[in-house]
C-alpha positions as CSV (number, residue, x, y, z in Angstrom):
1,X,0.0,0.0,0.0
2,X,1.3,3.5,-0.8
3,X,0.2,6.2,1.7
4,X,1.1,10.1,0.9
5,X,2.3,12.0,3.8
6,X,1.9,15.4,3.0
7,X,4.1,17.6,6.1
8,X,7.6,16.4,7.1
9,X,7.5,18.3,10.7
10,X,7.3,16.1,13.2
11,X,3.4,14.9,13.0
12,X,4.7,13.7,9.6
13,X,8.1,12.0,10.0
14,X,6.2,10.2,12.9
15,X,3.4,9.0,11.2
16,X,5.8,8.0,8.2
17,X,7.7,6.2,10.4
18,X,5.0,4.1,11.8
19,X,3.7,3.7,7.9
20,X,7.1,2.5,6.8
21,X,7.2,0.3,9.5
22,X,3.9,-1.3,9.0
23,X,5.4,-2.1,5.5
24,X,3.7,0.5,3.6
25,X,5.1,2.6,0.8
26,X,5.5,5.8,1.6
27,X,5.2,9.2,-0.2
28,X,6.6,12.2,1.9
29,X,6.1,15.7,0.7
30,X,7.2,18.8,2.4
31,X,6.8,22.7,1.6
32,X,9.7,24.0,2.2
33,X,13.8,23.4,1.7
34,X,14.4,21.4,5.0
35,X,12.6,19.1,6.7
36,X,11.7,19.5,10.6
37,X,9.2,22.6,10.5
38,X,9.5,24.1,14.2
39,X,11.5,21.6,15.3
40,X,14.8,21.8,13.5
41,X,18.2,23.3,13.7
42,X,20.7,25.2,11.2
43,X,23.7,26.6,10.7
44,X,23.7,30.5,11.8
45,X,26.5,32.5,9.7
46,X,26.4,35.6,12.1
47,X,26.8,33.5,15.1
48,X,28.9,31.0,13.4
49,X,27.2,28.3,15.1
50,X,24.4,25.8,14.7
51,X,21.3,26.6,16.5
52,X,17.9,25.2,17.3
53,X,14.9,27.3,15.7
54,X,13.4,27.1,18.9
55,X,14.0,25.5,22.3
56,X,12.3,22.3,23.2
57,X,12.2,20.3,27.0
58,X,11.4,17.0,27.2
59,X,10.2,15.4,30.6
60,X,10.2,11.1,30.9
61,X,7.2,11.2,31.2
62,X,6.5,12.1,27.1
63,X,6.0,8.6,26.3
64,X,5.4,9.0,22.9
65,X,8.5,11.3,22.1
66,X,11.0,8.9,24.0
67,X,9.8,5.8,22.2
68,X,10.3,7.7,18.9
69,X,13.7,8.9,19.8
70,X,14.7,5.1,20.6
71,X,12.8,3.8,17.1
72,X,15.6,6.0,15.5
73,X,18.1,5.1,18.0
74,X,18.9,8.4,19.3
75,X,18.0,8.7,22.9
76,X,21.2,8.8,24.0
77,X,21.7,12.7,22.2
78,X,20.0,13.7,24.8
79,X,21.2,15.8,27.4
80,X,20.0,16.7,30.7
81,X,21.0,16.2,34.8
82,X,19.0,12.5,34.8
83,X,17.3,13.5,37.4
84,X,13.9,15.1,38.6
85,X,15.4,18.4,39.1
86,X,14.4,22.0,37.8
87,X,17.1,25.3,38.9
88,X,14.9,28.8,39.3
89,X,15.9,31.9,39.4
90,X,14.0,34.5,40.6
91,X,14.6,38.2,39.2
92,X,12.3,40.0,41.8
93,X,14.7,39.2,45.0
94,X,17.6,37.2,43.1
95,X,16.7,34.0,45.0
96,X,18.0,30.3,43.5
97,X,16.4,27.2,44.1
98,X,15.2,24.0,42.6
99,X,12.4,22.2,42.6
100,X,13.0,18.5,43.2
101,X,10.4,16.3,43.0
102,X,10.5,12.4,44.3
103,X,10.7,9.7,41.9
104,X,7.6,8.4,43.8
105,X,4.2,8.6,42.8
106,X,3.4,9.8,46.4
107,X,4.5,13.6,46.8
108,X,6.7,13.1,49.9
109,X,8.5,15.6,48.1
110,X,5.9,18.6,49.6
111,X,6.6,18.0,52.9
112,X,10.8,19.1,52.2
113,X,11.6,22.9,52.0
114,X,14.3,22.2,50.0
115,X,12.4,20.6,46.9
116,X,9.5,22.3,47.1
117,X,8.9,26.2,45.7
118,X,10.0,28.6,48.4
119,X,7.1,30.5,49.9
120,X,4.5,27.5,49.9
121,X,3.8,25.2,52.6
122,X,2.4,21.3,52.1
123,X,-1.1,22.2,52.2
124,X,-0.5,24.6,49.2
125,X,-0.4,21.6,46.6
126,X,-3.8,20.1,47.5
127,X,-5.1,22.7,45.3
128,X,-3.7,21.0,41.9
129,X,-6.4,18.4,42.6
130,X,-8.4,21.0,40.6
131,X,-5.7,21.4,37.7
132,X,-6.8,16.9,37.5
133,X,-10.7,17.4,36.8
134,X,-10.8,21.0,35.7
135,X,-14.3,22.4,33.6
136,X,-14.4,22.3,30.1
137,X,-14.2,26.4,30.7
138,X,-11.7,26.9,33.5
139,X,-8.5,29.6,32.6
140,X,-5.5,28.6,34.5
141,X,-5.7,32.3,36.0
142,X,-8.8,31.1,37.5
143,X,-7.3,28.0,39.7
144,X,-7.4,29.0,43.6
145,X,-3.7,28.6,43.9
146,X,-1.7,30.1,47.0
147,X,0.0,33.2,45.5
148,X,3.6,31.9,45.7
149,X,2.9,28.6,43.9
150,X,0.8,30.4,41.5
151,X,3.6,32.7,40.7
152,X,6.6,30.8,41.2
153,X,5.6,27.8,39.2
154,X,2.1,27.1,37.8
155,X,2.1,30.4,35.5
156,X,5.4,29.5,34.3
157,X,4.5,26.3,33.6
158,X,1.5,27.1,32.0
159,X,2.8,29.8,29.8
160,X,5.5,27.3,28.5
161,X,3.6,24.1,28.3
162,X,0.6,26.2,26.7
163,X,2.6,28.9,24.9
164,X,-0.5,30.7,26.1
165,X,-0.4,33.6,29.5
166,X,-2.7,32.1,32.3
167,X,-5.5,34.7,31.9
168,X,-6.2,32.8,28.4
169,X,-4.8,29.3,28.8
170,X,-7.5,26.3,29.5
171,X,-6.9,24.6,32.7
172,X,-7.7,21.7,31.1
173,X,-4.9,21.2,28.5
174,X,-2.6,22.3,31.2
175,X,-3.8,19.5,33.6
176,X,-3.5,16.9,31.0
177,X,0.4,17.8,30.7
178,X,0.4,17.4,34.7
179,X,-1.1,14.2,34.5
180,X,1.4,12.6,32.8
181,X,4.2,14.3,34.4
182,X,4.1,15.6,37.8
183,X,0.7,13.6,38.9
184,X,2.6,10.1,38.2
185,X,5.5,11.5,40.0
186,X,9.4,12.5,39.7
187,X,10.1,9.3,37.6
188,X,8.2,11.1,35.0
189,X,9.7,14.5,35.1
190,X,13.2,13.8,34.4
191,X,14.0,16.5,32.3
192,X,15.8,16.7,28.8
193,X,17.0,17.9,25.6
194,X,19.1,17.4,22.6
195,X,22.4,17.7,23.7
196,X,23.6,19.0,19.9
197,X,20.6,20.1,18.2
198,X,17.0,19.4,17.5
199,X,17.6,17.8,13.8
200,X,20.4,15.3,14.8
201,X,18.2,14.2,17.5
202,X,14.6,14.5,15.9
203,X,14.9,15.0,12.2
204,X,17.6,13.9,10.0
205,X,17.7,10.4,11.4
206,X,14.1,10.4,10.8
207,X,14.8,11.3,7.2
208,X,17.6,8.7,6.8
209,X,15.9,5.9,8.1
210,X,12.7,6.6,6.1
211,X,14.9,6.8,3.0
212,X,16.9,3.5,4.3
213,X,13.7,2.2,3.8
214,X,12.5,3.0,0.1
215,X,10.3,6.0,1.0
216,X,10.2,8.6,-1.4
217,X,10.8,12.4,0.1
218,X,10.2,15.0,-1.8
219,X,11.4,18.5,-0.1
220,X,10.5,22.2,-2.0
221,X,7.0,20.3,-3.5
222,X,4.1,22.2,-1.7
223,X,0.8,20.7,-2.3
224,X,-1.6,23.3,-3.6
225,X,-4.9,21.5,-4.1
226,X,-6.5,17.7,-3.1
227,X,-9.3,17.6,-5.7
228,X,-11.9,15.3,-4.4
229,X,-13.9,13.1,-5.9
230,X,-16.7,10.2,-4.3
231,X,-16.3,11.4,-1.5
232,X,-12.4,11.0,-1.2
233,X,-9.0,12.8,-2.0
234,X,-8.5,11.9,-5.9
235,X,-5.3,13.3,-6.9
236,X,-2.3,15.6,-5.3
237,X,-1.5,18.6,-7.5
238,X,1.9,20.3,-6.3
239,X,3.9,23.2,-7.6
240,X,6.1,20.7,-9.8
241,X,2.7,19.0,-11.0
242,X,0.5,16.0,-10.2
243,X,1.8,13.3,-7.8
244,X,2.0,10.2,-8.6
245,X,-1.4,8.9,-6.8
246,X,-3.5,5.6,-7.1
247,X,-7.4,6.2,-6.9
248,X,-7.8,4.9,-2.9
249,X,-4.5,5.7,-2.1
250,X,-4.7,6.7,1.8
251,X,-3.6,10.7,2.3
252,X,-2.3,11.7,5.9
253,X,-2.5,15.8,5.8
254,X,0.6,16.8,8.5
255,X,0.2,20.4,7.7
256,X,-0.2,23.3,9.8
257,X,-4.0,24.2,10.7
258,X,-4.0,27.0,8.1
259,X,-2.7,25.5,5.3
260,X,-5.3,22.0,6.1
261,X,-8.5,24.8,6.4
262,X,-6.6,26.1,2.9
263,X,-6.8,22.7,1.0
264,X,-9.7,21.1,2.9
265,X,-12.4,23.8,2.6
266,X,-15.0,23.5,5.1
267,X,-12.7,22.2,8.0
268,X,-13.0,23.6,11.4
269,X,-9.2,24.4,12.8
270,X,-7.8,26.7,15.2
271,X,-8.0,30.6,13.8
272,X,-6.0,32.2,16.5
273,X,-2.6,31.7,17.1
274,X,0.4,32.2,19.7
275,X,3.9,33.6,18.7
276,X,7.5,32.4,20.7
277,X,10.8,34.3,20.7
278,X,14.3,33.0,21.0
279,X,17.1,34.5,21.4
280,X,20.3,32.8,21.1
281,X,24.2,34.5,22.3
282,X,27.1,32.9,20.9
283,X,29.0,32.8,24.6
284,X,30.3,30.1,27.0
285,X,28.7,29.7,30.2
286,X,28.6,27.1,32.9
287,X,25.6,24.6,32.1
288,X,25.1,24.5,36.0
289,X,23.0,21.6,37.7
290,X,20.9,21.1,34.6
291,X,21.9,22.7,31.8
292,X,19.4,25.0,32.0
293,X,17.3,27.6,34.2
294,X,13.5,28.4,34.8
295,X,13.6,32.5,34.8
296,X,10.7,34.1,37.2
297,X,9.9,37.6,36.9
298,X,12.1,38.5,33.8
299,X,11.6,38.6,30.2
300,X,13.5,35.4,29.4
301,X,11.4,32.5,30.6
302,X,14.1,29.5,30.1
303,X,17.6,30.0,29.4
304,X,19.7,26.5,28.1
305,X,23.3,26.7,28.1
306,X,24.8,24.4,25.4
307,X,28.5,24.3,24.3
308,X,29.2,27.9,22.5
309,X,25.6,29.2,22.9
310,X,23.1,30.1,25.5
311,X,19.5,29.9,24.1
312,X,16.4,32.0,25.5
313,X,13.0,31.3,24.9
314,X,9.7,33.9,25.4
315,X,6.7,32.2,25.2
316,X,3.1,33.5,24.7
317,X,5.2,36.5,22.2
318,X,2.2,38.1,20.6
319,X,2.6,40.9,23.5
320,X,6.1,41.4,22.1
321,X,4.9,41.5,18.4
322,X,5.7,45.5,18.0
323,X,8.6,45.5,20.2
324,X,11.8,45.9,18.7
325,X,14.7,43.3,18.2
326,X,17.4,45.2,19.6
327,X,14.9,46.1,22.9
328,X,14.3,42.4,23.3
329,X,17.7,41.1,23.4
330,X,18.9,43.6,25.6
331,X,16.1,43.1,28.2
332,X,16.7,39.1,28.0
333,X,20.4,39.9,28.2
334,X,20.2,41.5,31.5
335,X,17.8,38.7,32.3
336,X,20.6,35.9,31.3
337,X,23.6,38.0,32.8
338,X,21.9,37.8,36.1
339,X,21.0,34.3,35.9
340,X,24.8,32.8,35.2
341,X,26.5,35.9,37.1
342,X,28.1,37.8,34.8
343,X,27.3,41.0,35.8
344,X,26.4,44.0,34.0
345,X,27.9,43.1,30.8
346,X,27.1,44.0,27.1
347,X,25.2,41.4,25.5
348,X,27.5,39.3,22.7
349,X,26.8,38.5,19.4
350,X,23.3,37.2,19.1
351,X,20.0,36.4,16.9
352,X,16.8,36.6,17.5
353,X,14.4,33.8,15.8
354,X,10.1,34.6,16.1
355,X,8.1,32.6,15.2
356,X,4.7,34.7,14.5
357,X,2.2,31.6,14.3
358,X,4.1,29.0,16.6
359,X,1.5,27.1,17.9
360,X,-2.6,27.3,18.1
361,X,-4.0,29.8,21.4
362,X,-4.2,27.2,23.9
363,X,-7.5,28.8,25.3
364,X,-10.2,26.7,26.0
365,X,-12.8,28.4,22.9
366,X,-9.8,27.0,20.4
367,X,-9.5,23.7,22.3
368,X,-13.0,23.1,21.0
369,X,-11.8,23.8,17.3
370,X,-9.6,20.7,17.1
371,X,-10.5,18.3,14.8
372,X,-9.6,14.7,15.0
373,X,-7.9,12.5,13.0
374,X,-10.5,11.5,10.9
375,X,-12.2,13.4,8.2
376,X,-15.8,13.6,5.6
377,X,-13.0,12.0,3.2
378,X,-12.7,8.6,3.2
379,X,-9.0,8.4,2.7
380,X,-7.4,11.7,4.1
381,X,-6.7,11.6,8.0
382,X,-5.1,14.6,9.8
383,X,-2.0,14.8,11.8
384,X,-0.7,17.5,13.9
385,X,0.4,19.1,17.1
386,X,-3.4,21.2,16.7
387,X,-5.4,17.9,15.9
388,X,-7.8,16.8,19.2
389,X,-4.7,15.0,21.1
390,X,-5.9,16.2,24.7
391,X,-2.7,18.0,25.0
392,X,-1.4,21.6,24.1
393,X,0.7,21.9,21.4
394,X,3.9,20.3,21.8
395,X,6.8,17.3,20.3
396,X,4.4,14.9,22.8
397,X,1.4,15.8,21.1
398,X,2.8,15.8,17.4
399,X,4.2,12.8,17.3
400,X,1.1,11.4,19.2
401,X,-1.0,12.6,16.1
402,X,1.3,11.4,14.0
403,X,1.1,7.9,15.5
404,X,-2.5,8.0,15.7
405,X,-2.6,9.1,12.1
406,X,-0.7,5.8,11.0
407,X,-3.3,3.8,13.2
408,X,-6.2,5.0,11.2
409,X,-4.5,4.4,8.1
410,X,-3.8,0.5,9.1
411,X,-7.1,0.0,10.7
412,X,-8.8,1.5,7.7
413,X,-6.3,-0.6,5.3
414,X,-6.9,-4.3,7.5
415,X,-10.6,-3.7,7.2
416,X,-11.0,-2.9,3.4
């Protein structure tokens, strides 16, 4: 069976993956020059390094992502202290700490000043019960959360989990992420990232083991149009001309949610969208306990020291969209200088990376405009960090739609 993948960002190279797997014949086309979308890395002239496009945390408890990462044999790129810990620092009163979670299910943890979040007690954490079983409705700014554990680690959270600010972000995606982290415990919040870049870990072995495998990839070959036809996709056109496509050939559309409401007229998809910043300085700096640090109170929100480079990311960056390039990295300068302790010194050579439409408004009105895998189409399933996947938009929740994608494509396959 050949299956058309159309969208080689991560939703795509995972459901390719599983396809090629299977045994199928895969067909994977992709927009643009390289592969990866927002999860990829390149090589920066000005900084004369290689960088990620963005900066990505993984915690043990993404099933989905880890299992993917082994499938390609590249687990061990990943970097990270192997351990349940998180470093803060706090710009407000220049207070360190880290948050330190037990390995145990139970949360012992609480009952230890020195791994819980300074300011809250035990009793404070009884309130997440509500994050568990939240309404349909319910904005994280809404949760009755005990100011210092509101401020100090559940808006922070939020904001990067949701790439949404708590006044807007549903409760509900957020719990869902706690759920499979924090709720089953430190063994599932072991924190980590690619220790050279997000391609070598994510991508290109992705793209070499589908090729390994007699896939055809086809990069620079946007789809424009799926004319349809009894009620099912009956052709691909792309800018180089009509694929090569087999009446009932099964179509799995990877795409972001724009580009799927472009082709598939008549789909419901998310409409509003949330930016992210990074901002990356070519400088050496001590990784210190983790590699990186949780920022409260500044501009930066996470700063990750790698080898040659110290990456920043601001989430939920719509409120920065008129704010100038040179203002922003000299704010999230100050922010970084203070974290590592390098005092008031002039930023270093840097570059500042937006992404205007990185992922859907995690709010709980756009929730409800996720669409799942399936579609009016009889052969054309969706994939995609935005598709119904009870998670905000993140690697987890692509490569879950991706794998869920695949699934349908089988299941429909073995039953016809």
């Amino acid at each position: 069976m050949r299956v058309h993948v159309i969208g080689a960002g991560l939703a795509g190279l995972a459901a390719s993956l599983a396809l090629a797997d299977a045994g199928c014949r895969v067909a994977l086309y992709e927009a643009g020059p390289a592969a990866g979308g927002r999860c990829r890395s390149y090589f920066d002239r000005k900084l004369g390094a290689r960088i990620d496009n963005g900066n990505h945390l993984l915690l043990s408890g993404n099933r989905a992502a880890h299992a993917y990462l082994r499938r390609l044999g590249t687990a061990a790129t990943l970097a990270g202290p192997g351990a349940p810990v998180f470093p803060f620092f706090d710009r407000h009163d220049g207070a360190r700490w880290r948050l330190r979670p037990g390995r145990s299910r139970l949360p012992w943890w609480v009952f230890a000043p020195s791994r819980r979040v300074p300011g809250t007690r035990p009793g404070d954490y009884l309130a997440l019960r509500h994050l568990l079983r939240p309404r349909a409705d319910t904005l994280v700014a809404d949760l009755p959360l005990a100011p210092a554990l509101a401020r100090r680690l559940i808006a922070p959270l939020a904001i990067a989990a949701l790439n949404t600010l708590p006044e807007a972000g549903s409760a509900a995606l957020l719990g869902a992420v706690i759920a499979e982290t924090l709720g089953r415990g430190g063994a599932a919040c072991i924190p980590a990232f690619p220790r050279e870049g997000l391609s070598e870990s994510f991508i290109d072995p992705a793209l070499a083991a589908l090729a390994a495998g007699g896939a055809e990839i086809f990069l620079a070959r946007r789809v424009t149009a799926l004319p349809v036809q009894n009620g099912a996709v009956a052709a691909i056109e792309t800018i180089a001309g009509p694929a090569v496509f087999a009446p009932g050939d099964p179509v799995v559309l990877a795409v972001p949610p724009w580009i799927a409401g472009d082709l598939l007229p008549g789909l419901t998809v998310p409409d509003a969208f949330e930016a992210i910043v990074n901002l990356h300085f070519r400088i050496e700096a001590e990784p210190g306990p983790a590699g990186f640090w949780g920022v409260i109170g500044g501009l930066a929100e996470w700063v990750f020291v790698k080898p040659g480079i110290v990456s920043v990311t601001i989430s939920a960056a719509n409120r920065f969209a008129e704010t100038a390039p040179e203002t922003l990295a000299a704010a999230v300068w100050a922010d970084v200088a203070a974290v590592l302790g390098l005092g008031a010194t002039p930023p270093p050579a840097w570059r500042l990376v937006r992404e205007r439409r990185a992922t859907f408004l995690a709010s709980p009105d756009q929730n409800r405009r996720r669409p799942g895998p399936a579609t009016a189409l009889a052969n054309l399933v969706l994939a995609g960090d935005w598709t119904a996947t009870g998670l905000p938009a993140t690697i987890e929740g692509a490569i879950r739609s991706g794998n869920l994608a695949a699934d349908k494509v089988l299941r429909h396959a073995a039953r016809h």
